[in-house]
C-alpha positions in Angstrom: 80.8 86.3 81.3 82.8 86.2 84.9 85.2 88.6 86.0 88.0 86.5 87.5 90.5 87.7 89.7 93.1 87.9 87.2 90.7 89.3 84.6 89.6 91.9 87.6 93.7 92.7 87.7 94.2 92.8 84.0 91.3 95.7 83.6 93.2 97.7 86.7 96.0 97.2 84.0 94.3 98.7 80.9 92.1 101.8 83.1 94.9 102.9 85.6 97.0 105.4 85.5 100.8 104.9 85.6 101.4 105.8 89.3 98.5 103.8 90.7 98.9 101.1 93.0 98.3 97.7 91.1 96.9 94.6 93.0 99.5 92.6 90.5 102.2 94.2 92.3 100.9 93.8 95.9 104.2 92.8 98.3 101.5 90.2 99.4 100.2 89.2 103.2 102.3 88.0 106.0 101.0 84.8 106.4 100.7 82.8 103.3 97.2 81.9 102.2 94.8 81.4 99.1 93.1 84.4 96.9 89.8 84.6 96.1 88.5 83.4 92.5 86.3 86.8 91.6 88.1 89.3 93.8 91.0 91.3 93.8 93.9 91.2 97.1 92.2 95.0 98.1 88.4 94.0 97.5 89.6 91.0 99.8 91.2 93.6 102.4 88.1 96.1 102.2 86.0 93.2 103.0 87.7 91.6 105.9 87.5 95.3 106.9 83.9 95.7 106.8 82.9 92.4 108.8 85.1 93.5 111.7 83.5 94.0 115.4 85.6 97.3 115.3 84.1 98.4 112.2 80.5 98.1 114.0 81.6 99.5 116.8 82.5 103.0 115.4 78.3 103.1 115.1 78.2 104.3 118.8 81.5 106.6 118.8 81.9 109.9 118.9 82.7 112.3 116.2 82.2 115.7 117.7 79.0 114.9 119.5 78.2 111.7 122.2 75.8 109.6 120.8 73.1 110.4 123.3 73.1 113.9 122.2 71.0 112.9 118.5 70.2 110.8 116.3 71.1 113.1 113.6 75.1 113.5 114.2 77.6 111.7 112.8 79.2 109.5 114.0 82.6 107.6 113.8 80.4 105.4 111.6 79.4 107.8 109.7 82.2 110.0 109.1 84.3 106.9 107.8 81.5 106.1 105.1 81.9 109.7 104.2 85.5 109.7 104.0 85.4 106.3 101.7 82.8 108.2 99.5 84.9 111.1 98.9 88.1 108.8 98.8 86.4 106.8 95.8 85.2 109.7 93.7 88.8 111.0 93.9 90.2 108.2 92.7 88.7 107.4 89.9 88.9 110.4 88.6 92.7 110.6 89.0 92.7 107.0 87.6 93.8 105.6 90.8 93.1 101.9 92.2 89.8 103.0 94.0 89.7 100.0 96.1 92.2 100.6 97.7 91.7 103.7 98.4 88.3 103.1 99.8 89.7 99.9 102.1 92.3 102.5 103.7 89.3 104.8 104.4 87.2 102.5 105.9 89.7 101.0 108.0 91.6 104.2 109.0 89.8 104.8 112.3 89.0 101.2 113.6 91.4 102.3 116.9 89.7 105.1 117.8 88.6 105.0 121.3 85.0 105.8 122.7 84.9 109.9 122.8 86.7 111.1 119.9 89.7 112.9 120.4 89.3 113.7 124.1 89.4 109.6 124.3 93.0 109.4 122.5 94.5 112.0 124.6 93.0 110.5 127.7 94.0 107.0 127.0 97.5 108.3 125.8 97.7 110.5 128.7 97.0 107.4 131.2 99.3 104.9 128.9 102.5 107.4 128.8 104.3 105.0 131.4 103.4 101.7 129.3 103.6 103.0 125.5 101.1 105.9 125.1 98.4 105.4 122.8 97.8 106.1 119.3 94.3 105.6 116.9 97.0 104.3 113.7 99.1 102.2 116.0 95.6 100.8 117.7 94.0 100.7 114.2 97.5 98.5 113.4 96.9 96.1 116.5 93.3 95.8 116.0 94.0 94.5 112.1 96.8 92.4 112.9 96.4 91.0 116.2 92.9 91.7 118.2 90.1 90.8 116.3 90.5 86.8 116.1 88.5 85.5 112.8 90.1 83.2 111.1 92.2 80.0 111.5 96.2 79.9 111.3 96.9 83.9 111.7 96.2 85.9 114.2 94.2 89.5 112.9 92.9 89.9 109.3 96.2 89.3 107.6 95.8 92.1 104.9 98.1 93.1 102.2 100.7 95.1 103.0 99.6 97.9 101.5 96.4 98.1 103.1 98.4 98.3 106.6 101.3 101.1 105.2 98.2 103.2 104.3 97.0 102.6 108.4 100.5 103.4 109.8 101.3 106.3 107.5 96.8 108.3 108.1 98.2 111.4 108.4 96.1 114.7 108.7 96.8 118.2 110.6 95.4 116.5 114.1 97.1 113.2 113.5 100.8 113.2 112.8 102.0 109.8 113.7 105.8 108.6 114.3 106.7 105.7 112.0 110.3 105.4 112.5 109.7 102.9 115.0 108.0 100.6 112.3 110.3 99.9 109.7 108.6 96.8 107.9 106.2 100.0 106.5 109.3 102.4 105.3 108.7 105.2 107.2 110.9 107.1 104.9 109.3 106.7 102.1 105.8 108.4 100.8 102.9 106.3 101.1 101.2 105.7 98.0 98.5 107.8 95.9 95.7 105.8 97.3 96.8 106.1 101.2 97.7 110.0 100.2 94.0 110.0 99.1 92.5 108.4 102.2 94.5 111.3 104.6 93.0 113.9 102.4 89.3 112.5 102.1 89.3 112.2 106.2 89.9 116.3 106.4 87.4 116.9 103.5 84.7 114.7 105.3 85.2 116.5 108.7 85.4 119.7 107.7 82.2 119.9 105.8 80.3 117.5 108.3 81.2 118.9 111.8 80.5 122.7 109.9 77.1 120.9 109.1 76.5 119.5 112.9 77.8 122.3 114.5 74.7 124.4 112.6 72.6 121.7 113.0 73.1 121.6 116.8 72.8 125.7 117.0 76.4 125.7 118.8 77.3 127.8 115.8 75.4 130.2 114.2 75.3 131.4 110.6 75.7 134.9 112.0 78.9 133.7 114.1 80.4 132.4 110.8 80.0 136.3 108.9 83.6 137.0 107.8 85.1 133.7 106.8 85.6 134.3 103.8 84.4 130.6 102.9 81.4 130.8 104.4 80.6 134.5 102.7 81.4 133.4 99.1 78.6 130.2 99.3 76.4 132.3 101.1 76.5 134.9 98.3 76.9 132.6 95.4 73.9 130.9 96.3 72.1 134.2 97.2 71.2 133.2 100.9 70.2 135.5 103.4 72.7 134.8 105.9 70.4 135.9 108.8 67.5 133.4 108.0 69.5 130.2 106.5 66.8 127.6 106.5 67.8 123.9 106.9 67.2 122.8 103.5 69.5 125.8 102.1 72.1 124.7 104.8 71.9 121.3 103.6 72.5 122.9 100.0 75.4 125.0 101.1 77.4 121.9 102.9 76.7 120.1 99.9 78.0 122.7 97.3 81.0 123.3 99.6 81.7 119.4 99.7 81.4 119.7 95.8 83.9 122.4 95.8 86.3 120.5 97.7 86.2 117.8 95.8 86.9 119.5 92.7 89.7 121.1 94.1 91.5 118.4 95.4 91.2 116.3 92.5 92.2 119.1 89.7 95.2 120.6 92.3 96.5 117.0 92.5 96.1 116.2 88.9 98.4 119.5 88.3 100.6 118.5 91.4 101.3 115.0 89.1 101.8 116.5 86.1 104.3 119.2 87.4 106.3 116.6 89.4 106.5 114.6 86.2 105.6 111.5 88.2 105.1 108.6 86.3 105.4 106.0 88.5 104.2 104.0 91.8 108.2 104.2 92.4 108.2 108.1 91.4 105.6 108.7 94.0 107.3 106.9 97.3 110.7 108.9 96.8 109.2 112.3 95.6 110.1 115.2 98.2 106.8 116.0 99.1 103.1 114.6 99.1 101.6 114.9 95.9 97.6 114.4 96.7 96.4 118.0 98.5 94.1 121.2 97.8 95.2 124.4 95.8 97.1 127.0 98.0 94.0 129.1 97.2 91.6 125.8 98.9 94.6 125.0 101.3 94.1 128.8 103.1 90.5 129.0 103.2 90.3 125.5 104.5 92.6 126.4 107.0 90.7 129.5 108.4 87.3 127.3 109.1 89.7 124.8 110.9 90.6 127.3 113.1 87.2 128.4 113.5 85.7 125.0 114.2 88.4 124.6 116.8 87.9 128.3 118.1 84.0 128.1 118.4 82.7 124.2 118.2 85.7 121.7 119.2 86.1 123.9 122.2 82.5 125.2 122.5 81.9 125.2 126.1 79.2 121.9 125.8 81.8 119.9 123.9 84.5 120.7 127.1 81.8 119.4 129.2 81.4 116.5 127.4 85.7 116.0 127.7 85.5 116.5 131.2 82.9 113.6 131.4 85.1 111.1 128.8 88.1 112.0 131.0 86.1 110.7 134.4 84.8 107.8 133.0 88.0 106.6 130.9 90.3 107.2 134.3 88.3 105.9 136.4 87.4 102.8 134.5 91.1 101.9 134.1 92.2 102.4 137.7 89.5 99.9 138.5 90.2 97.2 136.1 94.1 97.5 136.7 93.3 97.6 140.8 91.1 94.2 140.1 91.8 92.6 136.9 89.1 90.2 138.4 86.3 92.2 137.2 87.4 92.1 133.5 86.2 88.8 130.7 87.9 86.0 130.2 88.9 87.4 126.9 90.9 90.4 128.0 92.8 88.6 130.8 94.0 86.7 127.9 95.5 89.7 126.6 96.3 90.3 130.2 98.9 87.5 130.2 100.1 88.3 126.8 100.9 92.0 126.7 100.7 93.3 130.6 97.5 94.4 132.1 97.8 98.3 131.5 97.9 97.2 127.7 94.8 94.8 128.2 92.5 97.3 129.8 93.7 100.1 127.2 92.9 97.9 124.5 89.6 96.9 126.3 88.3 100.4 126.4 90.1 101.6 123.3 87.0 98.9 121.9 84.5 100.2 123.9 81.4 102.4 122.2 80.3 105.1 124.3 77.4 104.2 125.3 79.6 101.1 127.0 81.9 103.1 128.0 79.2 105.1 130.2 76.8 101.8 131.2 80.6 100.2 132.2 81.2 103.1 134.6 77.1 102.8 136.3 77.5 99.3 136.9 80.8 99.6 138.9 79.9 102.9 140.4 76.2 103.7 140.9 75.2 101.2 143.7 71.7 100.8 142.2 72.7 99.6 138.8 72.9 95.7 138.6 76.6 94.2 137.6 
């Protein structure tokens, strides 16, 4: 038997919940072109996703730690398969379209720069004259305008509600101003799905940079006594917290990524029954977001943010390693926009098109780190070939 598309979309029909997004309801593509036979307008979107030179190129950016510092670390890469994971076992437990949510995961940090966020303020910081810069608003342009694949459109031309759930990522570190974009109604909610995806991105990082930060010994098990997170897992799984070995750490991250999970999908489930919402429709005009933790998760979660900003994001190695993203990134854009000469063919397209500030920031907005770095030897160390 094959699964057509439109046997693909009647099954979404019959296994969905109410207020899911439906790919029978999809407000379509902007440019006008032929669906796949045996997949569905989001399986279509997550695809075009996947085969992007962005998408590969998050392999060699930074999540909290350079590349060059271990093999072990995740990466952008990495986090954004761990944010789709946790996206997809959300959703189908809340009977939501799962493909959808996964495609917004994957795709939701294709515009982050080389450096994590030191590399977004940086470039934003260097931009402020010529329109900032912003990882949605890159992610936006890299989807719809820089990577060049196909004939007769410029981007990937994905549905449109593959690119609201881009333009609305929202977390506590990224709050991004839509206003400016109305073809996305800013004033409404995005969907369940995109809701999902904002969620799933702080559940991956805060389990996976509390996992790298032991792993790198920049935090200690004894520098995390009294959070009360990190005492109830210790103690529920009987762990000595002085001698935490690195299979029971690998046990605790995974029980508190477990625990998460759970939360967030039984808090929401309440959240949508409360609310009454029983509708796609209900969702986008309802007062508040509807996908989240428990207060109870909500306030512990909160206390490890602020002490993963308080002892690893600003752990004196990691400022070091700003300090170096902020040299490289300023000094490779004052040379490029001194001599636009030294840049491809290929940006000096984008040169003519959008102004050269804009062409260099896109250029090393694209950049890995690793690039980023070898880019800054060859026009500065006068033994390294150019």
């Amino acid at each position: 038997m094959l699964f057509t598309r439109d046997l693909l979309l009647q099954r979404e029909r019959q296994s969905l919940a109410p207020y899911a997004t439906f790919s029978d309801e999809t407000r379509g593509r902007r440019y006008p072109e032929e669906e796949s036979r045996y997949r569905g307008p989001y399986q279509k979107d997550r695809d075009r996703v996947l085969h992007t030179t962005a998408f590969r190129r998050l392999e060699y950016k930074t999540q909290v730690f350079v590349n060059y510092e271990g093999d072990y670390y995740r990466t952008r890469l990495t986090h954004t398969l761990e944010v789709a994971q946790v996206a997809r076992s959300v959703a189908v437990a809340l009977g939501l379209n799962e493909t959808l949510a996964e495609t917004v995961a994957l795709a939701h940090d294709l515009g982050h720069p080389p450096f994590g966020h030191a590399g977004e303020r940086i470039l934003n910081e260097i931009m402020r004259d010529h329109g900032g810069f912003e990882h949605n608003r890159q992610s936006l342009r890299i989807v719809t305008k820089l990577e060049e694949r196909y004939e007769g459109f410029p981007g990937l031309n994905l549905t449109w509600e593959t690119l609201e759930g881009i333009v609305k990522h929202e977390t506590l570190y990224d709050q991004p101003e839509t206003r400016d974009i109305p073809e996305y109604e800013p004033n409404w909610r995005p969907g369940l799905e995109a809701q999902l995806a904002n969620v799933a991105d702080e559940t991956a990082y805060n389990a996976h940079d509390l996992d790298d930060g032991l792993r790198s010994g920049l935090i200690t098990p004894r520098d995390l006594e009294g959070l009360e997170i990190w005492d109830r897992f210790v103690r529920e799984l009987r762990l000595d917290p002085a001698h935490i070995t690195e299979k029971e750490r690998r046990v605790l991250i995974r029980e508190l990524l477990g625990w998460m999970i759970t939360d967030l999908i039984e808090a929401s489930e309440r959240r949508l029954r409360d609310a009454d919402v029983r509708t796609l429709a209900d969702v986008r005009t309802h007062d508040r977001l509807l996908i989240g933790y428990s207060d109870e998760a909500r306030g512990l979660l909160m206390d490890l943010k602020r002490f993963l900003f308080a002892n690893l994001y600003r752990h004196h190695r990691v400022v070091r390693q700003v300090h170096k993203a902020e040299h490289f990134l300023t000094s490779l854009f004052a040379a490029y926009c001194k001599q636009p000469a030294m840049l491809p063919p290929g940006v000096r397209a984008g040169e003519r098109q959008h102004g050269i500030e804009r062409a260099v920031c896109d250029y090393l907005a694209g950049m890995t780190d690793r690039y980023a770095m070898d880019e800054y030897r060859r026009l500065y160390d006068p033994y390294v070939r150019t």
